[in-house]
Each structure stands twice: as C-alpha cells, then as structure tokens.
DSSP file (Angstrom, degrees, kcal/mol; ACC not computed):
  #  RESIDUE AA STRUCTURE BP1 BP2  ACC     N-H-->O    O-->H-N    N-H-->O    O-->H-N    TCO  KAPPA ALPHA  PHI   PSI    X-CA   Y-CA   Z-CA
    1    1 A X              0   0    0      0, 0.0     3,-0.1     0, 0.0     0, 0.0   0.000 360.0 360.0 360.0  77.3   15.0   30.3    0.9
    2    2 A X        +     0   0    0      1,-0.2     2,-0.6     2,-0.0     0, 0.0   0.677 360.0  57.1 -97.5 -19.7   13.4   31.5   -2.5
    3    3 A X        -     0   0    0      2,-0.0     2,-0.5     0, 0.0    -1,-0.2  -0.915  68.1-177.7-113.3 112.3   15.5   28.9   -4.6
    4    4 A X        -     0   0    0     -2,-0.6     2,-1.0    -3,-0.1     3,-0.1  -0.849  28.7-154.5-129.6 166.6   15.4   25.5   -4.1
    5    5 A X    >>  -     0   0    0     -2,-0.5     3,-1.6     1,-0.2     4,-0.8  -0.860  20.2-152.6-112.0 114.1   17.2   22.3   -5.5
    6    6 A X  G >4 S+     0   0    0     -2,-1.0     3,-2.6     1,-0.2     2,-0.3   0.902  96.7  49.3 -29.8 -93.2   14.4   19.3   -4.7
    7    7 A X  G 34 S+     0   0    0      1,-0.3    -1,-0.2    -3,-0.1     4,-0.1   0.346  96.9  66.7 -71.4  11.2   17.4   16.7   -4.6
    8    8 A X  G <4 S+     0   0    0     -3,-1.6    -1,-0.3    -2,-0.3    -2,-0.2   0.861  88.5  94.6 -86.0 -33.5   19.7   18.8   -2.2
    9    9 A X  S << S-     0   0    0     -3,-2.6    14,-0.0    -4,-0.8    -3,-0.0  -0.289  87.0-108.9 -57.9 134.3   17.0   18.1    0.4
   10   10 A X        -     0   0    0     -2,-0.1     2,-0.6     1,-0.1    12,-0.3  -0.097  33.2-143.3 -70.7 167.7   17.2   15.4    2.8
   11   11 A X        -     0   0    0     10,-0.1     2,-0.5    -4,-0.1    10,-0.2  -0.948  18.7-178.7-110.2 114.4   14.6   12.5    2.1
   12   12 A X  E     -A   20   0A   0      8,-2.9     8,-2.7    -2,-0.6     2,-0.3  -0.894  26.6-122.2-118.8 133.3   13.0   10.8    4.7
   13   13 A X  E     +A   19   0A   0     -2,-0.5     6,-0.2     6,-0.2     3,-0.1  -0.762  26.1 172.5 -91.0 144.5   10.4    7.8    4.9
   14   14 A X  S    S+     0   0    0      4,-1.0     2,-0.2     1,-0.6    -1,-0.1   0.405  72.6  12.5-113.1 -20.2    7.3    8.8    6.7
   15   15 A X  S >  S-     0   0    0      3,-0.3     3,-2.2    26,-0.0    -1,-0.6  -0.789 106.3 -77.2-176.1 119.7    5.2    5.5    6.0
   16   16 A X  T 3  S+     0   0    0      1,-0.3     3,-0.0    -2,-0.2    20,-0.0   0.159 120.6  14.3 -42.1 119.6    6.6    2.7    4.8
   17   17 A X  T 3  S+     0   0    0     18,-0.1    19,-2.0    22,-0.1     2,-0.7   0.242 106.2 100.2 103.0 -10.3    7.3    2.9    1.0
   18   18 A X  E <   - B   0  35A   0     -3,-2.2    -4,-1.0    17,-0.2     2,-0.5  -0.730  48.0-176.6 -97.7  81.2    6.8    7.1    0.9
   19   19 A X  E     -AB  13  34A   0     15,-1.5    15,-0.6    -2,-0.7     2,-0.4  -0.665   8.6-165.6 -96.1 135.5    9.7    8.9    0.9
   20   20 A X  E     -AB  12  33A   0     -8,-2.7    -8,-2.9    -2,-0.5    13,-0.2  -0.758  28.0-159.7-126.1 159.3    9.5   12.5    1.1
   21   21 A X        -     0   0    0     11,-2.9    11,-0.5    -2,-0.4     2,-0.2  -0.463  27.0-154.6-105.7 176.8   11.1   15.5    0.7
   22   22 A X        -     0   0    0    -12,-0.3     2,-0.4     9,-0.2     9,-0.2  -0.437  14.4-169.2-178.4 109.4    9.6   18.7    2.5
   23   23 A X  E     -D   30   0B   0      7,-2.4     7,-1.5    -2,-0.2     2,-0.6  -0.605  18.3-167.5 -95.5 135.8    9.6   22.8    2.0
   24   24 A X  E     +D   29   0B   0     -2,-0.4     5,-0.3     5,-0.2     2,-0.1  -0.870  11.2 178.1-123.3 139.6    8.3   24.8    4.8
   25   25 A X        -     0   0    0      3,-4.3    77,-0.1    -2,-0.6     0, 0.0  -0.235  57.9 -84.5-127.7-148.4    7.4   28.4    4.9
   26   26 A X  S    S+     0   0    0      1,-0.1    76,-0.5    -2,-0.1    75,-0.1   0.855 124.9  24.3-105.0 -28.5    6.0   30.2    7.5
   27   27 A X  S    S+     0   0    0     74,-0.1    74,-0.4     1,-0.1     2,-0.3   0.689 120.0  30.0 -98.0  -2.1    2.0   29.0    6.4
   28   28 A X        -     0   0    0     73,-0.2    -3,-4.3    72,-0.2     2,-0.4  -0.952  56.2-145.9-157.3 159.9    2.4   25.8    4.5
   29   29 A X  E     -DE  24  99B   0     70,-1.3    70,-0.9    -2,-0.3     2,-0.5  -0.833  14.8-153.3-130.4  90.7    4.2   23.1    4.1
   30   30 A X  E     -DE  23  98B   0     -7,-1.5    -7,-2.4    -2,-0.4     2,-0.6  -0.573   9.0-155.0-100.8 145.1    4.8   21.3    0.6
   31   31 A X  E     - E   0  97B   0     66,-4.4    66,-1.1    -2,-0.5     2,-0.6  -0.790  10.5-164.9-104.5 117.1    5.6   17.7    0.2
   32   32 A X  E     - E   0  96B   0     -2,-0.6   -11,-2.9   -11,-0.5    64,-0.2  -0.955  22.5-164.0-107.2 115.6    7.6   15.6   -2.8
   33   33 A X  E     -B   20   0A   0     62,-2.6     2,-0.2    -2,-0.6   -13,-0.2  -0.474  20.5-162.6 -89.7 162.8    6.8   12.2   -2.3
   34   34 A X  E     -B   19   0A   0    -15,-0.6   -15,-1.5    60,-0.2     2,-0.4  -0.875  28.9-162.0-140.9  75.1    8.8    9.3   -4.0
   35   35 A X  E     -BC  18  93A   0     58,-2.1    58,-2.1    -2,-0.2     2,-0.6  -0.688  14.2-141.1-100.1 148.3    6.2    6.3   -3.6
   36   36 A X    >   -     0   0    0    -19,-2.0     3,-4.9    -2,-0.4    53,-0.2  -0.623  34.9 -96.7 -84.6 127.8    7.1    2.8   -3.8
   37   37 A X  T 3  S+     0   0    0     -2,-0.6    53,-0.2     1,-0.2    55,-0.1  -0.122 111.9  17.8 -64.7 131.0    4.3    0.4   -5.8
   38   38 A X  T 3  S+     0   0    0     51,-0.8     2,-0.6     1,-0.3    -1,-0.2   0.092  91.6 146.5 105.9 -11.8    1.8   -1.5   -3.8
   39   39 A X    <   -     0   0    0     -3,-4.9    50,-1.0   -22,-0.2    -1,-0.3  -0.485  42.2-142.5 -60.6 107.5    2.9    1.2   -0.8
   40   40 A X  E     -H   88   0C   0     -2,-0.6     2,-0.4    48,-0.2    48,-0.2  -0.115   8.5-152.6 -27.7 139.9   -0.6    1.8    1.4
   41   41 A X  E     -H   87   0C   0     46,-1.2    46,-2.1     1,-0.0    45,-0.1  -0.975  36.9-128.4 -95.7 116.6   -1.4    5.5    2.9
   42   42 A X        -     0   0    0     -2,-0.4     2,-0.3    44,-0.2    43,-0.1  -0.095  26.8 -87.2 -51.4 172.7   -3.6    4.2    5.9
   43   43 A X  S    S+     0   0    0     43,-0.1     2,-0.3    41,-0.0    -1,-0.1  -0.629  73.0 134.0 -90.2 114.9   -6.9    5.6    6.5
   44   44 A X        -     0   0    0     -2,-0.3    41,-2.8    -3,-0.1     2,-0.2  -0.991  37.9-147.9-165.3-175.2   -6.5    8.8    8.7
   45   45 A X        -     0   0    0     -2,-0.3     2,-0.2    39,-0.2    39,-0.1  -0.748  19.2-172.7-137.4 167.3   -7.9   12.4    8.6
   46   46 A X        -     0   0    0     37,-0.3    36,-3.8    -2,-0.2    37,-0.3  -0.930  34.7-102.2-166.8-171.3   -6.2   15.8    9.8
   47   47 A X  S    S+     0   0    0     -2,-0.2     2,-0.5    34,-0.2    36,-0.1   0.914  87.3  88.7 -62.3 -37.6   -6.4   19.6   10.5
   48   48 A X  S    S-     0   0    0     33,-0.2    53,-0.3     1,-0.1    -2,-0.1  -0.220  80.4-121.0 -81.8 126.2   -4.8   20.7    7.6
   49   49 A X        -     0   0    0     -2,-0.5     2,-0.6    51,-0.3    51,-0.4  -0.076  27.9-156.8 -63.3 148.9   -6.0   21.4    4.7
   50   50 A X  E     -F   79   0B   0     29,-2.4    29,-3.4    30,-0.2     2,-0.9  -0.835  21.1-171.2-122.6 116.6   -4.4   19.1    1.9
   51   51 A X  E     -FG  78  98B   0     47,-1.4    47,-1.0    -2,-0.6     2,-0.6  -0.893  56.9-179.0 -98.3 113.6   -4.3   20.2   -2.0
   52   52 A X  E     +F   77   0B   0     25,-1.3    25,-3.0    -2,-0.9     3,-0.2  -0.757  26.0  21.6-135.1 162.4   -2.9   16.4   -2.3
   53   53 A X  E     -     0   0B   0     -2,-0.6     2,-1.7     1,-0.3    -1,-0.2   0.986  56.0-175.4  47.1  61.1   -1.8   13.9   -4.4
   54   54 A X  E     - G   0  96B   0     42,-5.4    42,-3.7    -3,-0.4    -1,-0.3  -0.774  19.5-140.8 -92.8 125.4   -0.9   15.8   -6.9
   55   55 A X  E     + G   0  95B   0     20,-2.1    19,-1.7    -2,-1.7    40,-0.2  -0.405  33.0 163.5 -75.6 134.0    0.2   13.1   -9.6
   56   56 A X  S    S-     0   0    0     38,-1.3     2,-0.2     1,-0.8    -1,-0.2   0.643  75.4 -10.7-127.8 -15.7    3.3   14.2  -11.5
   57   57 A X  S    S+     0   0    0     37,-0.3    37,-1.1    15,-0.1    -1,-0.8  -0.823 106.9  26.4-154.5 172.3    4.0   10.3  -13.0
   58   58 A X  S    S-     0   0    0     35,-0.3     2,-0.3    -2,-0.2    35,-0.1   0.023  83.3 -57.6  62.4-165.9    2.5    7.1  -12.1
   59   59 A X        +     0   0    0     33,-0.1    31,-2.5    13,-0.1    32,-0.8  -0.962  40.7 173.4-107.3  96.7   -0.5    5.7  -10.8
   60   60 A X  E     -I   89   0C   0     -2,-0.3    11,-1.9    29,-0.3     2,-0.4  -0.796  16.1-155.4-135.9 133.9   -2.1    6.4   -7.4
   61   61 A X  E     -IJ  88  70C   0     27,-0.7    27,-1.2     9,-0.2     2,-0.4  -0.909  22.2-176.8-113.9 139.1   -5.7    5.1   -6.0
   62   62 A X  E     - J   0  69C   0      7,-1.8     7,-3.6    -2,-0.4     2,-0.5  -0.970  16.6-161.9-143.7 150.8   -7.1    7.4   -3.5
   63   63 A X  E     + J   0  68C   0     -2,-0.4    23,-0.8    23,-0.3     2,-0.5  -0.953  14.5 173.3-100.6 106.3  -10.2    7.1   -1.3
   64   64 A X  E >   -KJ  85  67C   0      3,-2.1     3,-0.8    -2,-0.5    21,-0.2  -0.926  68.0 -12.7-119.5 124.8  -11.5   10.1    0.2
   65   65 A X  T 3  S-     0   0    0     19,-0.7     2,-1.6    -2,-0.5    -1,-0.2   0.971 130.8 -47.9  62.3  45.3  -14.7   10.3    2.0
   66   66 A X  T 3  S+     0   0    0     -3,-0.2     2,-0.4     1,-0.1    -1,-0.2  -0.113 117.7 103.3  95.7 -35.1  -15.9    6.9    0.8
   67   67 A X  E <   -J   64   0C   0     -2,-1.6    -3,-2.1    -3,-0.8     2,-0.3  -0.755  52.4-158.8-101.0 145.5  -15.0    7.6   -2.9
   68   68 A X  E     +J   63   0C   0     -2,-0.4     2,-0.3    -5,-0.3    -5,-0.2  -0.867  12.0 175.6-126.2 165.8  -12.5    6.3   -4.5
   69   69 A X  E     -J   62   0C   0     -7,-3.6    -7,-1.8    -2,-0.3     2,-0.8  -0.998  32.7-118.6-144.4 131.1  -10.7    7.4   -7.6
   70   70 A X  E     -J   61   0C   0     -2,-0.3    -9,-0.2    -9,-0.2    -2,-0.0  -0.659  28.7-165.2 -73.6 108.5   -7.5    6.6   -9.9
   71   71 A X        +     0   0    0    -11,-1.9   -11,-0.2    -2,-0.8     2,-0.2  -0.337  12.6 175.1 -78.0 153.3   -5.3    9.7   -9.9
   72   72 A X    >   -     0   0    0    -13,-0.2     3,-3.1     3,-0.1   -17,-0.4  -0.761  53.0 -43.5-153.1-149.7   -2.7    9.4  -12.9
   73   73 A X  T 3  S+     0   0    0      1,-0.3   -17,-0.2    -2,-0.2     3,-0.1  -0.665 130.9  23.8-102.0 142.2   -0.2   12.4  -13.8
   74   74 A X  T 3  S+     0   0    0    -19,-1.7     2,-0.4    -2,-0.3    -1,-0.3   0.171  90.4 113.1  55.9   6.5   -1.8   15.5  -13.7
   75   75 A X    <   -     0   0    0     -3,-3.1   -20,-2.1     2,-0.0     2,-0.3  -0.863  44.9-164.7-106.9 160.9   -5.0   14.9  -11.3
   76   76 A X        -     0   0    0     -2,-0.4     2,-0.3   -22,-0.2   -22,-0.2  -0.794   7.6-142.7-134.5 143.7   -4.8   16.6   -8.5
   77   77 A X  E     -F   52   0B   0    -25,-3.0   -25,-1.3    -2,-0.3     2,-0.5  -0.999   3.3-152.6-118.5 138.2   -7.1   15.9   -5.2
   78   78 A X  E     -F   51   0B   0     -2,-0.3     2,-0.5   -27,-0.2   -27,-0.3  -0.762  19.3-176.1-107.0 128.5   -8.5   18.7   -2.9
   79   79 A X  E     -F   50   0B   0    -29,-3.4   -29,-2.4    -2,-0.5     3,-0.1  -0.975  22.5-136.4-115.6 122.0   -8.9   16.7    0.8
   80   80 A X        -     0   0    0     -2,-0.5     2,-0.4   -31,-0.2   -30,-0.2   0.031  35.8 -61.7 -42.1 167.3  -10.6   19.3    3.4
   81   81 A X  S    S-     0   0    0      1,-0.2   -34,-0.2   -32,-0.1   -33,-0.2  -0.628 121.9  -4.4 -75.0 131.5   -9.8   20.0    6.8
   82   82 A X  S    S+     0   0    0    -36,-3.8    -1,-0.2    -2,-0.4   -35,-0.1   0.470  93.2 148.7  78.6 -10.5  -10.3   16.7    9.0
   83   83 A X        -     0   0    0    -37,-0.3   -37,-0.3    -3,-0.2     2,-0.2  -0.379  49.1-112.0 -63.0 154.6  -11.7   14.4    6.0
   84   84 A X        +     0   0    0    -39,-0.1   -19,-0.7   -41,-0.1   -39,-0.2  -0.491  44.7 166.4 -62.7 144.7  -11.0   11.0    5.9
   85   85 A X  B     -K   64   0C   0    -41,-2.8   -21,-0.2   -21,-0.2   -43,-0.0  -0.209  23.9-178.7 173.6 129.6   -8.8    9.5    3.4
   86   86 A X        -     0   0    0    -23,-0.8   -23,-0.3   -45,-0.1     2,-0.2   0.290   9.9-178.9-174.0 160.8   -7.0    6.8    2.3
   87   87 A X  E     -H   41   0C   0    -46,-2.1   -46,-1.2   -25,-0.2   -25,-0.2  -0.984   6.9-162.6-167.7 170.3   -4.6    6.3   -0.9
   88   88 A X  E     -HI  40  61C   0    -27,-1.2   -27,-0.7    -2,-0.2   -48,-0.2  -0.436  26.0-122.7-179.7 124.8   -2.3    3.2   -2.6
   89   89 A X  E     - I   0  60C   0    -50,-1.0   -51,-0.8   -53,-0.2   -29,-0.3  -0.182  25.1-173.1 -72.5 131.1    0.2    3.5   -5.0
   90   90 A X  S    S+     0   0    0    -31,-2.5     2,-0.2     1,-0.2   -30,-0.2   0.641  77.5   6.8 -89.1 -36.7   -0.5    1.2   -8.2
   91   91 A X  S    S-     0   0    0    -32,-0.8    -1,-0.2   -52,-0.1   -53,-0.2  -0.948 108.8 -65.2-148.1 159.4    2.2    1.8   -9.6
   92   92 A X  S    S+     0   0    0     -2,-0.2     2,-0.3   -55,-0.1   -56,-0.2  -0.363  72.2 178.3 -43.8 127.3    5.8    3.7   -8.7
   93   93 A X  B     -C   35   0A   0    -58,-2.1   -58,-2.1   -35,-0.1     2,-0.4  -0.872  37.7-142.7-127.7 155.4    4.7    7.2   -8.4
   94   94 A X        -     0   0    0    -37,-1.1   -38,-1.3    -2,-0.3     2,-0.3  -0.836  23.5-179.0-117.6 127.6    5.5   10.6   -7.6
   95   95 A X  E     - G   0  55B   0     -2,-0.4   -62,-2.6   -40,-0.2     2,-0.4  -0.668  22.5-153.3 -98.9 141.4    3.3   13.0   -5.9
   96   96 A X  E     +EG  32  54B   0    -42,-3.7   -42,-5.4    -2,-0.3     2,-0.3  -0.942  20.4 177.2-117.5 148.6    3.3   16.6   -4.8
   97   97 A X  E     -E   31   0B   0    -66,-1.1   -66,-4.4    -2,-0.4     2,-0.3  -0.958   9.6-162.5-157.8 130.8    1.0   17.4   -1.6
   98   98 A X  E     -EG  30  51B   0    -47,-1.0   -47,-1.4    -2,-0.3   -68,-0.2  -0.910   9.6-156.2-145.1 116.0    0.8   20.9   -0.1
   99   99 A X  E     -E   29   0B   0    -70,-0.9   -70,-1.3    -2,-0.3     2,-0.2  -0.282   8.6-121.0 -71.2 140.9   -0.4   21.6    3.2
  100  100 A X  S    S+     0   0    0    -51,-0.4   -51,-0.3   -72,-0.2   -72,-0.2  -0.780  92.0   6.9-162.3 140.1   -2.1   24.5    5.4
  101  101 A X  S    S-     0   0    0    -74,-0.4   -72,-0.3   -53,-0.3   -73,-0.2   0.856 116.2 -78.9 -64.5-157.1   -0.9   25.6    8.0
  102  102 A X        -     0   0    0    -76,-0.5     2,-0.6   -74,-0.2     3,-0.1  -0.415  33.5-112.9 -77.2 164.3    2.4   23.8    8.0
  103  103 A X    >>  +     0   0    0      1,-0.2     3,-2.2    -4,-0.1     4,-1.0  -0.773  32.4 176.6 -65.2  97.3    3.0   20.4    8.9
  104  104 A X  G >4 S+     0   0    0     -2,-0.6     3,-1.1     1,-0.3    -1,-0.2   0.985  89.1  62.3 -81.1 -52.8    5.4   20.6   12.4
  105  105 A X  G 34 S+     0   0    0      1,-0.2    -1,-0.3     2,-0.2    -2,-0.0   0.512 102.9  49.0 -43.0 -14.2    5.1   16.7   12.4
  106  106 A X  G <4        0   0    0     -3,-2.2    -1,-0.2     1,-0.2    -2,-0.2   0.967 360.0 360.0 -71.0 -63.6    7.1   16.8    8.6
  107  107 A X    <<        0   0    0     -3,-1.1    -2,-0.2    -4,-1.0    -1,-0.2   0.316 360.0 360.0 -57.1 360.0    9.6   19.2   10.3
C-alpha cells in the first residue's frame, strides 16, 4: 500500500463526534480524524506513543498531564507512552494522530 486516497478509506466513529479514518503499517498506525465541535476526548492514557493532534484546520483544546493548551492548525502535540490526556474540539476540526506501535484496537 504505498499510495493512498484518504477518502477511499472507510470512516468509522470511535468516540462520539470523532470519526476516523486509519493507515496501518507494520509499526504504526496513523489516524485522520474528522471531529465534530463541542465533541469530548475523555481522559485516558495508553502504551503507545502518540505524535497527536496534529491540527490541520480548526480549533482543538487538549490537556495533557495537567496542562492544557489551544492547538489551532499547524500545532502539533507529542503525548508519551502512558500519559494522561484529555482533548475537546472548539470548533469543527481536523486532526492527524500517529501512533507507535500500531493501534490493533483501530484495526
């Protein structure tokens, strides 16, 4: 799979108001979200290490590890393995979020 067309892939909601799209390779897993405004990400942590919320339009609040910060298009947030952290869409958004290792639970 070296070429792919974003909107040929199926889209699935994961959490109400996030629908994502999701390439997986054999270490990582990357995610195009479609978020709806006012949609919550709940407070949770995991193993993988998360290059996340990257903003490509809109407005996105995320909290991680206690601080929180307004993401807009082009900031990017680095989440660790196992940190807490917590997000809510401000405005309609879209985000890219890429994962290691992959995500089986997208699959």
């Amino acid at each position: 799979m070296p070429f792919v067309e974003l909107s040929a892939l199926e889209q699935r909601e994961l959490i109400p108001g996030f629908k994502g799209r999701f390439i997986h390779t054999e270490k990582m897993t990357i995610a195009y979200w479609d978020i709806a405004a006012g949609s919550i990400l709940p407070e949770h942590s995991h193993p993988h290490e998360q290059v996340a919320a990257q903003v490509i339009s809109g407005e996105f609040e995320m909290t991680l590890e206690g601080e929180t910060k307004l993401l807009k298009a082009g900031d990017v947030a680095v989440i660790p393995s196992n940190a807490v952290h917590s997000g809510k869409a401000l405005t309609d958004c879209q985000l890219m979020d890429v994962f290691a290792p992959v995500r089986e639970d997208y699959k």
